[in-house]
Every structure is written in structure tokens, then in C-alpha cells.
N, C-alpha and C positions, 0 to 999 in steps of 0.2 A: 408564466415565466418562459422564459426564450433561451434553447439553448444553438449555442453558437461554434462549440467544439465536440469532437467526440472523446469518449475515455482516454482512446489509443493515444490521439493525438496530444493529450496532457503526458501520456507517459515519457514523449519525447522531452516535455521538459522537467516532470520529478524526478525521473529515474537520472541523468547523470548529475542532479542536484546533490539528492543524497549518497551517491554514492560517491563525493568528491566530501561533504561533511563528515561519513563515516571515517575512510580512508586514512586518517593521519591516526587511527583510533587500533584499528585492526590488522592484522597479517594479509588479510586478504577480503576481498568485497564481493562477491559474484552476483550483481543482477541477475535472474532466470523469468525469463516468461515459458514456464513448463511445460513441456509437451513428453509423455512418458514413453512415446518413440523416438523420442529425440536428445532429449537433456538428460532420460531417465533409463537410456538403455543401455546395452548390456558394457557398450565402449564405455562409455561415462563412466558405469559400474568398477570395471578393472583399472578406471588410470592409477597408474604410479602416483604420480601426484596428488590424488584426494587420498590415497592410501594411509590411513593410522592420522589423521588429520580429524578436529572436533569442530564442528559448524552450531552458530546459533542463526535459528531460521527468523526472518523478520516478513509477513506477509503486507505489502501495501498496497493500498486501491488507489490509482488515480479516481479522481473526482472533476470533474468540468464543473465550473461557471456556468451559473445561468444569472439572465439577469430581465427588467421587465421592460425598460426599454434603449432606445440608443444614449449614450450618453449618462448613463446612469451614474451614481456617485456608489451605490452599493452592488452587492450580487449576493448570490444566493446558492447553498450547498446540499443539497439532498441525501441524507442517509439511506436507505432502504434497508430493511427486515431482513433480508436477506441477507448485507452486510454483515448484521449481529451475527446471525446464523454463524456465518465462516469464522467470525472470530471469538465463536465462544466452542467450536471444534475445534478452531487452530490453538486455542488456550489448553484444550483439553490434551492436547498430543505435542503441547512444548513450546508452542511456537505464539509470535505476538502479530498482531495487527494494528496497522494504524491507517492512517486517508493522508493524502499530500494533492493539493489545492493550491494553483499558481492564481495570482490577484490579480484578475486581470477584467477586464469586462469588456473588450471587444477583441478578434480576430488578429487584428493588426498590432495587437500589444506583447505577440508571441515572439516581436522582433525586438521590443527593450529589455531583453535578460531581465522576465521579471522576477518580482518575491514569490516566494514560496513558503504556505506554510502548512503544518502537519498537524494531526488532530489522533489522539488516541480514541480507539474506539474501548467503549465501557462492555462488561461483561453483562449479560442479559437486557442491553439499551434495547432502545425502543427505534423505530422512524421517527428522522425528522428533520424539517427544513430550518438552517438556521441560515441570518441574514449577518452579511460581513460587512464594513465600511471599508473602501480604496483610497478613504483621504484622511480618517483618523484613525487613531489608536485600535487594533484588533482588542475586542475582547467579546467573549460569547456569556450567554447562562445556558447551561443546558445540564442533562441527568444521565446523559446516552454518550457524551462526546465531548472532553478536554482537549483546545489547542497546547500543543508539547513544543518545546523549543530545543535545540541539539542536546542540551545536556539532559534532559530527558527522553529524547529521544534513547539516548546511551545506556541510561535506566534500565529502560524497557529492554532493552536488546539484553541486558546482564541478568536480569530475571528468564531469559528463557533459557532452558533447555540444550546442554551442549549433545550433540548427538552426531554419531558418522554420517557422508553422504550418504553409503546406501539406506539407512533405517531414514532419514529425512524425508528422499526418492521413494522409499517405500509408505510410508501416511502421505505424502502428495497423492501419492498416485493411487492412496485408496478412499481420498475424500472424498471422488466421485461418485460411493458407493450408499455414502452419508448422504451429502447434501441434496435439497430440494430442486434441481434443474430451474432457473429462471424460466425458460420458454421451453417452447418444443424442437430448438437450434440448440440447445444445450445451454450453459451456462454463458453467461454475458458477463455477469461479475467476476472477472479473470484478475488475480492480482500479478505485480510480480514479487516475487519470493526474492529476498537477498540471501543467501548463504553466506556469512561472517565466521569467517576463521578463527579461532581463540586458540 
């Protein structure tokens, strides 16, 4: 399989996807790509504004497209173990996880505002590569990994966990303590975190 984009660069088109779906739903939407001297420090901590305020955390992995050759009619999505991992910790401390996957199967297709769609990840799934079609109907089998549509998506976000920023800020920033490091660069599988004001 041939991958043809990196993570990052899917986040530029998930991340104001959903957070333009949420939005008419919520008081407030904050994308985070986390960084605990940054997003998680002591200013953050003190604003006025998150102040006496209840957040449901919603953890999403961009996913890239891969596909096996040019012109293909399908692509292909890779779960990784280690995904499960994070989101059977982020379940454990309140929070949900899910994948968002823009349909796309060449480089050039980043410029027709494409679809997007979202996949719940299962609690104790497994790896695994499932195969998508770009010209029919979405539908998958799998035991690890349900596509979610906004109203489920919604679901999912009402089942977690309302909690203040700092207790939120504070399991982010001690997942690192949990989890398995991907490489010896640290971890790769970086989600971003929505913060959802209720």
C-alpha cells in the first residue's frame, strides 16, 4: 500500500470539519493539539473563562489514505494496537475516541472539499486494515471499528465524562506516564483533543 499524505496533514482537513458539525450542538468547541507547556500551563490553568465551566473531552486520530495504486477506485485505513491502547485509557479516565478519514485517494483531491468520515474505535479492538470504496456506498464489517455519522457522533460525546479544564489538562498530561511510546521520537499517534463545553 502507498501512503501519499501524512497524519498532520489530514488534520488540516478533520479537524475544522468536525468542529464546524459540532458547533451548532455545543457552547463551545476547542480543538487542542496538546502540549502540557503550552495548552496545559499554568496561564491556561487560571483563565477566567474556563473557570466553573464542565468540558466533555472527545480524543480524534486523523487517519491518511492509503491506497495501492494510481487511480484506484478504493483505499485503505490502518488501525494500529496502539490506537486501541489510547482509547481504551481515554475510556478509562472519561474521555472517547474516535478516527476521521477524508475519502480521498490522490494528493490533488485535498483541493475538492472532500467527504469525511468517522469511525468509532471499539474498546479492546484489535489491528486492522479495512478497505473503503470512493464510488459506492460506505460500509465496512469489522469487530475493532464502527463508521459513526454526526448523530452518533453526538452520542458518543454525551457518554463522556463532564469534567473541569484543569482535571482534563491533568490525565492528558499524565497519559504519558501510561502509554507505550511508539518509537524512540516519542509518541507519533498524537490525537487532537476537542474540549466541548456542556
Amino acid at each position: 500500500m502507498i501512503s501519499f499524505m501524512s497524519e498532520h496533514s489530514v488534520e488540516y482537513l478533520v479537524v475544522p470539519h468536525l468542529k464546524t458539525l459540532l458547533e451548532p450542538d455545543y457552547k463551545a468547541v476547542i480543538p487542542l493539539y496538546f502540549w502540557n507547556s503550552r495548552e496545559g500551563n499554568t496561564y491556561s490553568k487560571y483563565s477566567q473563562q474556563l473557570r466553573g465551566k464542565l468540558f466533555k473531552i472527545l480524543a480524534v486520530y486523523p487517519r491518511r489514505p492509503k491506497v495501492v495504486s494510481y487511480y484506484s477506485e478504493t483505499i485503505f485505513i490502518k488501525f494500529n494496537h496502539q490506537l486501541f491502547e489510547r482509547a481504551n485509557f481515554n475510556a478509562e479516565c472519561g474521555f472517547d475516541t474516535i478516527a476521521g478519514l477524508p475519502l480521498i485517494g490522490d494528493i490533488y483531491d485535498i483541493s475538492l472539499n472532500p467527504s469525511i468520515v468517522y469511525f468509532n474505535l471499539f474498546n479492546n479492538g484489535g489491528e486492522e486494515i479495512l478497505e473503503l470504496s470512493l464510488t459506492n456506498d460506505l460500509s465496512i464489517t469489522s469487530k475493532n471499528v464502527a463508521l459513526i455519522d454526526q448523530a452518533q457522533i453526538k452520542q458518543i460525546i454525551e457518554g463522556c465524562k463532564s469534567m473541569s479544564w484543569n482535571n482534563a489538562v491533568f490525565v492528558i498530561s499524565e497519559s504519558k506516564y501510561f502509554l507505550t511510546p511508539h518509537s524512540l521520537f516519542g509518541d507519533m499517534y498524537k490525537p487532537v483533543y476537542y474540549f466541548i463545553e456542556v
